[in-house]
C-alpha positions in Angstrom: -68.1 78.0 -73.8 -69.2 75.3 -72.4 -70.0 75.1 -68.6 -69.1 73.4 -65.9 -69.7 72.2 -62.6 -67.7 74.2 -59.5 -67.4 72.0 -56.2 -66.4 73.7 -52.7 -65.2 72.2 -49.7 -62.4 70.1 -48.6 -60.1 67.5 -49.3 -58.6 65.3 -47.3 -56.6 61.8 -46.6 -58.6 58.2 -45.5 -56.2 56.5 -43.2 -58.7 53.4 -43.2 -58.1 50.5 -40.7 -59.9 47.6 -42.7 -61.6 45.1 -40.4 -58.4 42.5 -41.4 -56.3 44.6 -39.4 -54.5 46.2 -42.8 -54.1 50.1 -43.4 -54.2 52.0 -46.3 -54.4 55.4 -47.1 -56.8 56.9 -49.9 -57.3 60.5 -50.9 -60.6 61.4 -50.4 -62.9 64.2 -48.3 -66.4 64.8 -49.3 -66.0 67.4 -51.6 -63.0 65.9 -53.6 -64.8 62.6 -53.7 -68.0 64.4 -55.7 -65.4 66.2 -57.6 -63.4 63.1 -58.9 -67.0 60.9 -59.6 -68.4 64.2 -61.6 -65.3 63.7 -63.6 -65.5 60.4 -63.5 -68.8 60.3 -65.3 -67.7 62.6 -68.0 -68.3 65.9 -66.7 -65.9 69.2 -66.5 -65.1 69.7 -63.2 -63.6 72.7 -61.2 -62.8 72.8 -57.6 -62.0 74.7 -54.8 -60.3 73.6 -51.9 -57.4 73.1 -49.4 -54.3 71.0 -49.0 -51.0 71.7 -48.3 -47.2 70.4 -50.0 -47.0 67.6 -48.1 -47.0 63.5 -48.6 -50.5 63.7 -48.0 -51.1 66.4 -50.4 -49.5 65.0 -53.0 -51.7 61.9 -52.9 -54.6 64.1 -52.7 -52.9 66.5 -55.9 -52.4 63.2 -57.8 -55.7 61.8 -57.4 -57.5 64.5 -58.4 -55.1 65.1 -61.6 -55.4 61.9 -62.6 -59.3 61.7 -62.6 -59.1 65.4 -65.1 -60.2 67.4 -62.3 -59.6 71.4 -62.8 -58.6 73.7 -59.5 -60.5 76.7 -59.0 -58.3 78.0 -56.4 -54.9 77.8 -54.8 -55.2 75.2 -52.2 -52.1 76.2 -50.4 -54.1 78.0 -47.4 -53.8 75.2 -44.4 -50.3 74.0 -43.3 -51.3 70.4 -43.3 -53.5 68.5 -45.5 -55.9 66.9 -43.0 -56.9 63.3 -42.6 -59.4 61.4 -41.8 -58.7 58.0 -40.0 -61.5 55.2 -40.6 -61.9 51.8 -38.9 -64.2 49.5 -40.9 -66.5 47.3 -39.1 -67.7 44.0 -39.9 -70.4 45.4 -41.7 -68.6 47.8 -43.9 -69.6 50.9 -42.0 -66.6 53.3 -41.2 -66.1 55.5 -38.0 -64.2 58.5 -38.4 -61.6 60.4 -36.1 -60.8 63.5 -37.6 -57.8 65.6 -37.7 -58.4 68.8 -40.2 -58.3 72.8 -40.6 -60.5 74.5 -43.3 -59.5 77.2 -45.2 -60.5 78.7 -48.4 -58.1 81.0 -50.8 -60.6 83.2 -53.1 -62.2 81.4 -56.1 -62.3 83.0 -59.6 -65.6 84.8 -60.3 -65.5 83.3 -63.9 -66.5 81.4 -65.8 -69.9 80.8 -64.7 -70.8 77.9 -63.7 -73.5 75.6 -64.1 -73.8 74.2 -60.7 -72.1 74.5 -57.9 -72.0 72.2 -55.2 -71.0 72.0 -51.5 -71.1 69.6 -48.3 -69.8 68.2 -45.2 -67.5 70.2 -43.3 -66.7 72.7 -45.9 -70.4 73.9 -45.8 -70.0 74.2 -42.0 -66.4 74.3 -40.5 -65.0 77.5 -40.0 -63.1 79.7 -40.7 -63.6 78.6 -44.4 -67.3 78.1 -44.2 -67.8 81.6 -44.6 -65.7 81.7 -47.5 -67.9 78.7 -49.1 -71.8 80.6 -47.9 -70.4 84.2 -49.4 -69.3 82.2 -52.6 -72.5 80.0 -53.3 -74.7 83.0 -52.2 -73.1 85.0 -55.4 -72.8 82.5 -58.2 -76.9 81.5 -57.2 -77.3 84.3 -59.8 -76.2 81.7 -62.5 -76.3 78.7 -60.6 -77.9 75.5 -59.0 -76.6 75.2 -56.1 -76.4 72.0 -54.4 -75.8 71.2 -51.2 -75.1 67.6 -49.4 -75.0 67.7 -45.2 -73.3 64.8 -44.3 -72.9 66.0 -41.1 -70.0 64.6 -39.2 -71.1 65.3 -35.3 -67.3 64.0 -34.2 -66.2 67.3 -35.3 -68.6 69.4 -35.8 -70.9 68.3 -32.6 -74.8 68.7 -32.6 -77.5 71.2 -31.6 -78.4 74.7 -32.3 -75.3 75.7 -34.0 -75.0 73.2 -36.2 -78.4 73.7 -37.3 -78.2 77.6 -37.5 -75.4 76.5 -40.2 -76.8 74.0 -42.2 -80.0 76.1 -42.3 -78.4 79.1 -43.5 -76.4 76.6 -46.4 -80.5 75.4 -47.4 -81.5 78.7 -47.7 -79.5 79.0 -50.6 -79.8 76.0 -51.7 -81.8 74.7 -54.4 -81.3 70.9 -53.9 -80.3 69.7 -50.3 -78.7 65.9 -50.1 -79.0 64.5 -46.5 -78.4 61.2 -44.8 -81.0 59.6 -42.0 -78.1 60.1 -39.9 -77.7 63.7 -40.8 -81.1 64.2 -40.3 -81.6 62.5 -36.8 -78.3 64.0 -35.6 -80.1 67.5 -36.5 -83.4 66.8 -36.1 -84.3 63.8 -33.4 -87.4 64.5 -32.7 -88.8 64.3 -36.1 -89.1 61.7 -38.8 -87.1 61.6 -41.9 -90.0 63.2 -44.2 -90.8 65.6 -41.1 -87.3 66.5 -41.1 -87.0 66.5 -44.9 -90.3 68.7 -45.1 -88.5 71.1 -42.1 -85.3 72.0 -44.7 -87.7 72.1 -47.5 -89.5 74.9 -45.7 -86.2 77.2 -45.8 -86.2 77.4 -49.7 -85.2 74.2 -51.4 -86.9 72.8 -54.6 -86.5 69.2 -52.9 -85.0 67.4 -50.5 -83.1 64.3 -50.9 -83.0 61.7 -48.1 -80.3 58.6 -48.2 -80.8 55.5 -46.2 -77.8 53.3 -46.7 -79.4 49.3 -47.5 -82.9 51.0 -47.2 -82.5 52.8 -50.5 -83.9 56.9 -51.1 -86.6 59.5 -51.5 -86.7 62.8 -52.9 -89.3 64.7 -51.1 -90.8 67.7 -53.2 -93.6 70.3 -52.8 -96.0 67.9 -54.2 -95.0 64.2 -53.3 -92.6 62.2 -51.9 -90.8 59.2 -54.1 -88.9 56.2 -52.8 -86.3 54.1 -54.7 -84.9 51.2 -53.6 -80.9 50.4 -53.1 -78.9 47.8 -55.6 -77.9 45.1 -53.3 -74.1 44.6 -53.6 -71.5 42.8 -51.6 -70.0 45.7 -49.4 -66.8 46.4 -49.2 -67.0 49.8 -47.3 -69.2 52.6 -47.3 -66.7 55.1 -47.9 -68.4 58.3 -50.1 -71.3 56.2 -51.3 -73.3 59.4 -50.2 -71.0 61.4 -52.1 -71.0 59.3 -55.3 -75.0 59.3 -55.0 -74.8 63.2 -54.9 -72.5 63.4 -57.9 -74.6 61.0 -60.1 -77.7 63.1 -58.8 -76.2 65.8 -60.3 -75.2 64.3 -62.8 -78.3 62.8 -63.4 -80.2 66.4 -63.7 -77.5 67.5 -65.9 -78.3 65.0 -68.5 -82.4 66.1 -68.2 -81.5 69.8 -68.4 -82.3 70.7 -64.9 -79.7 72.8 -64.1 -78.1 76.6 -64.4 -80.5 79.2 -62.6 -82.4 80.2 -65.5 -83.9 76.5 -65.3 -84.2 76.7 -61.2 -88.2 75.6 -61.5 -87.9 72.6 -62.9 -86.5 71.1 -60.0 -90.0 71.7 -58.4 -91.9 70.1 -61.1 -90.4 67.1 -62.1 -93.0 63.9 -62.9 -93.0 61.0 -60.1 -91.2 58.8 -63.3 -88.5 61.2 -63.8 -87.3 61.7 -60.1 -87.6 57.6 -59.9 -85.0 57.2 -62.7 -82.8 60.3 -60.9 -82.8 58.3 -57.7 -82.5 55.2 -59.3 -79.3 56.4 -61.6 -77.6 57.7 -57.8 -78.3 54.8 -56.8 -76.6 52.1 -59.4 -73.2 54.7 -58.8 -73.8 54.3 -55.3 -74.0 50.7 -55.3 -70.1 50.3 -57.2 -68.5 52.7 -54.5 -69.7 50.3 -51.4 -68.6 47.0 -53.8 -64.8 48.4 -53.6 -62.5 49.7 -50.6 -61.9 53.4 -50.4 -63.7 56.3 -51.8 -63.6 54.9 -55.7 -66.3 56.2 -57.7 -67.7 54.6 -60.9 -67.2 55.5 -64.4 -69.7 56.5 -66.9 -68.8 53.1 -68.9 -69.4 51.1 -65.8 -72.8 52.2 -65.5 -74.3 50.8 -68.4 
């Protein structure tokens, strides 16, 4: 049987407030936005999450039907899908105000995945948080297990706790995804490798670090590599970091990197190889910020 690729954490509604003055709502929330550009790009997806029969639900249920995306889970367990209302500024870059609950219904034990991936507020919001740690901690057995912070300090808020939670999530992780923000908002007295270099030190083969226009590195054991971001005009920002985490994924999917019996080779990957991994992020990156909303690319649009 072929395997697949199980993503945890939430779903959500964008109630995004363009800088034009017009609203629209898009289905979206970290998780479900790797979900749908995994899919997206060709690859079988499963997820776990929440939402709950309602309007927004049903744009949420729709959007991820119509991109071939699997459930994992019964995602009845909140009473109200959440949302997530974003105000665009002139330069593209959205501010949230949140309005969410996290819960997790028990996942399936099988079939086995490949990877399994987690992030944002579903790695760190509880109750379901607990749900998602107790999950990933099993299927490590069988699985990478990746793991993207984009913290969200409006609702989570900063300092020790925070940090005791995405800590214990990059324990058990064996590829960490974090912002500059993320990584100030946890760490501001360090610098981004220092900071990079402090998760790597809890377990981690590597250590991804986004910088929006100022492009990415991967920092390993052995070096740290920079790649550069594809100029494009922006339109918003809206799960760029989640699209470059899927097409990471995807990337190392497509070299053989992945499943837990191949757990080293994330360690020992050649300077030109994690180059063209950044660089393929990267590309998928650069089509979500050229178009409103969390809208991934597809495999064909990539080249």
């Amino acid at each position: 049987m072929e395997r697949d690729v199980l993503v945890v954490g939430e779903s959500l509604v964008d109630i995004v407030n363009a800088a034009d003055g017009e609203t629209k709502e898009y289905a979206g929330g970290s998780a479900a936005n790797v979900a749908v550009a995994l899919a997206r790009l060709g690859r079988k997806v499963r997820f776990a999450t929440s939402f709950a029969d309602d309007e927004h639900g049903r744009l949420v249920a729709e959007h991820l039907d119509a991109a071939g995306v699997t459930l994992a889970s019964d995602p009845g367990a909140v009473e109200r899908t959440s949302t997530a209302e974003a105000t665009i500024g002139v330069d593209g870059a959205a501010d949230y105000e949140f309005d969410l609950e996290w819960r997790l219904n028990p996942v399936a034990a099988e079939p086995d995945p490949l990877v399994v991936h987690t992030c944002s507020l579903g790695a760190v919001l509880s109750p379901g948080a607990d749900n998602v740690f107790d999950l990933l901690e099993k299927l490590r057995e069988v699985a990478t297990v990746s793991y993207d912070v984009n913290a969200r300090p409006a609702i989570t808020g900063t300092g020790p706790d925070l940090i005791d939670r995405v800590e214990r999530m990059a324990r058990i992780a064996d590829l960490v995804k974090a912002s500059d923000e993320d990584l100030q908002a946890l760490y501001p007295q360090l610098d981004l490798v220092g900071a990079a270099r402090r998760l790597l030190a809890l377990g981690p083969l590597a250590v991804v670090v986004t910088r929006g226009g100022d492009g990415a590195m991967w920092v390993g054991p052995d070096h740290v590599v920079e790649v550069d971001s594809h100029p494009v005009e922006v339109a918003d920002t809206i799960g760029a970091g989640d699209t470059f985490g899927a097409a990471l994924v995807d990337a190392l999917w497509e070299a053989g990197h992945l499943g837990a019996e191949r757990r080293g080779a994330l360690g020992d990957m050649a300077r030109d190889e994690v180059e063209a991994l950044l660089g393929h992020a990267a590309r998928a990156a650069a089509v979500t910020v050229s178009r409103p909303g969390a809208d991934p690319p597809y495999r064909h649009e990539l080249g």
